[in-house]
N, C-alpha and C positions, 0 to 999 in steps of 0.2 A: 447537495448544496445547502437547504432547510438545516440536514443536520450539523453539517461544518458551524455553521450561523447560531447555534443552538447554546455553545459556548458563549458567545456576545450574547445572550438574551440579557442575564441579572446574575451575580456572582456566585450562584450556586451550580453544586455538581450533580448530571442526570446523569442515568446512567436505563439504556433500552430495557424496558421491560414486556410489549409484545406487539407484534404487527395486525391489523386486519384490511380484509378488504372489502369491498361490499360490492354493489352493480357500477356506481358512480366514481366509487372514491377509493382511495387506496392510502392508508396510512400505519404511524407507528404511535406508542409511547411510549415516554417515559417517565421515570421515577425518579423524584427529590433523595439525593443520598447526601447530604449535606446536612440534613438534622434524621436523627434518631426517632424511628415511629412515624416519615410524615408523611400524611396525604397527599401531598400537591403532585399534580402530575401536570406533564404539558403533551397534547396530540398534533403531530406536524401530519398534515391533511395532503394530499397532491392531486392537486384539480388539474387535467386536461387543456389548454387553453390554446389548442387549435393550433395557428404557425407561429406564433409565439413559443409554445413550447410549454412549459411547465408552471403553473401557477402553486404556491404551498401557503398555509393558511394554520397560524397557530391557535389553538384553544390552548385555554389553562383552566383547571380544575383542581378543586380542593383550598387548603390554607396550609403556611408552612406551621409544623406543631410538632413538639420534641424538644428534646435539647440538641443545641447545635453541637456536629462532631465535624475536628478538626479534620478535610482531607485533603493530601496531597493526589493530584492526578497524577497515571503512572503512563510512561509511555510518549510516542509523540502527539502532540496534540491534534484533536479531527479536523481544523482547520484546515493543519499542514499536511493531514498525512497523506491525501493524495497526489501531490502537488512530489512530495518527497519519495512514494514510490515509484511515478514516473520517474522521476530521474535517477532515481537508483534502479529501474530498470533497464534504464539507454544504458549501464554498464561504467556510470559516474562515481566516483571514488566520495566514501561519506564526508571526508573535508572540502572537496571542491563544492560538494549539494552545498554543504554549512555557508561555506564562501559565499556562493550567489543567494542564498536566501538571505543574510544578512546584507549584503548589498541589495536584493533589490527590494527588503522592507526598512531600509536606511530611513526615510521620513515619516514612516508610520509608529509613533512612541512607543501602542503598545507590542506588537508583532515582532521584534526582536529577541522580547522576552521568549516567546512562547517558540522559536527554532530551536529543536532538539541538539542533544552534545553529537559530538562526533561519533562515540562508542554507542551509543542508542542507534544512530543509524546503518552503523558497523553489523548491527546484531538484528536490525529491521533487512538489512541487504540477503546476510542472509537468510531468515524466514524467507522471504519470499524469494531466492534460489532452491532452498526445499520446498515452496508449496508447486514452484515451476515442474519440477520434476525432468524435467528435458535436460539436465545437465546429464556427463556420463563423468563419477566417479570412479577411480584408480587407486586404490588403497592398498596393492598388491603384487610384487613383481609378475608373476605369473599371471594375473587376469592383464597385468599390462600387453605380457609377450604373445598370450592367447588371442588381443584384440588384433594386433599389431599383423599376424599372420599371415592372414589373408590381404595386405595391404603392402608389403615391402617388396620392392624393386630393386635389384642387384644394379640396374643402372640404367642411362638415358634406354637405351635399346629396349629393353623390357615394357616402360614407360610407354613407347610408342608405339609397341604392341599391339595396345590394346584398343578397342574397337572407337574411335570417335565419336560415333555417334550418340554413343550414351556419355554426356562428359562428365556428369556426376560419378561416375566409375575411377575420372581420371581424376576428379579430386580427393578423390579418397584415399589413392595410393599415397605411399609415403619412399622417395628415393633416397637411397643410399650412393653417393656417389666417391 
């Protein structure tokens, strides 16, 4: 949350430079990438706070010093990006996600800006179907027919065969009728 929020601090770009923990506390930072050479870091802190839930607590350190370099961020922005792989995980097509985040940051000025294009979330959708790994891939006539094997039924009769009791069995089949 702290870091989504990290973005809105002041118009410059951080970017994680290391995590620690200690007995009490458990935080990260980060580093000014918006000027060349600079010091300034910011520590988002994460205090405990009982049934509440999460307290987070910024320090800043340093001064900004360098010459400023022009950057473009790349990617969907960390506000959004949780927010957008939930729903490219429900199995949501990348125009419809586009759809409702524009409708539903419609009165927030700046937040329309920052919803990624379509083709960004095309290319986010799948990253994380390859980081899921549970998909099963079919690139190949033969690993098709090889899967397929143990699962085809010449017809109803076949079908009802097979034992009830396990019905994960009977979804697996594939009939041919």
């Amino acid at each position: 949350m702290a870091e989504r929020s990290l973005d809105q601090l002041n118009h410059f770009v951080y970017s994680y430079k290391t995590r620690y923990v200690s007995t009490f506390r458990v935080g990260k930072e980060f580093e000014c990438r918006s000027h060349k050479d600079c010091h300034h870091r910011i520590k988002l802190i994460t205090h405990q706070a009982g049934e509440v839930g999460e307290k987070y607590q910024v320090l800043q350190k340093g001064e900004h010093t360098g010459t400023v370099v022009n950057l473009t961020t790349k990617g969907i922005s960390l506000i959004l990006k949780p927010e957008v792989d939930a729903l490219l995980k429900l199995g949501m097509t990348a125009g419809r996600v586009r759809n409702m985040l524009l409708f539903e940051y419609l009165r927030d000025p700046a937040m329309p800006a920052l919803v990624p294009e379509t083709k960004k979330m095309e290319n986010r959708k799948a990253y994380l179907k390859r980081l899921a790994g549970d998909g099963r891939e079919i690139s190949k006539f033969v690993a098709l027919t090889n899967w397929t094997a143990g699962k085809l039924c010449q017809g109803r009769v076949e079908f009802y065969r097979v034992d009830e009791t396990n019905g994960a069995d009977m979804n697996e089949l594939i009939v041919l009728d």
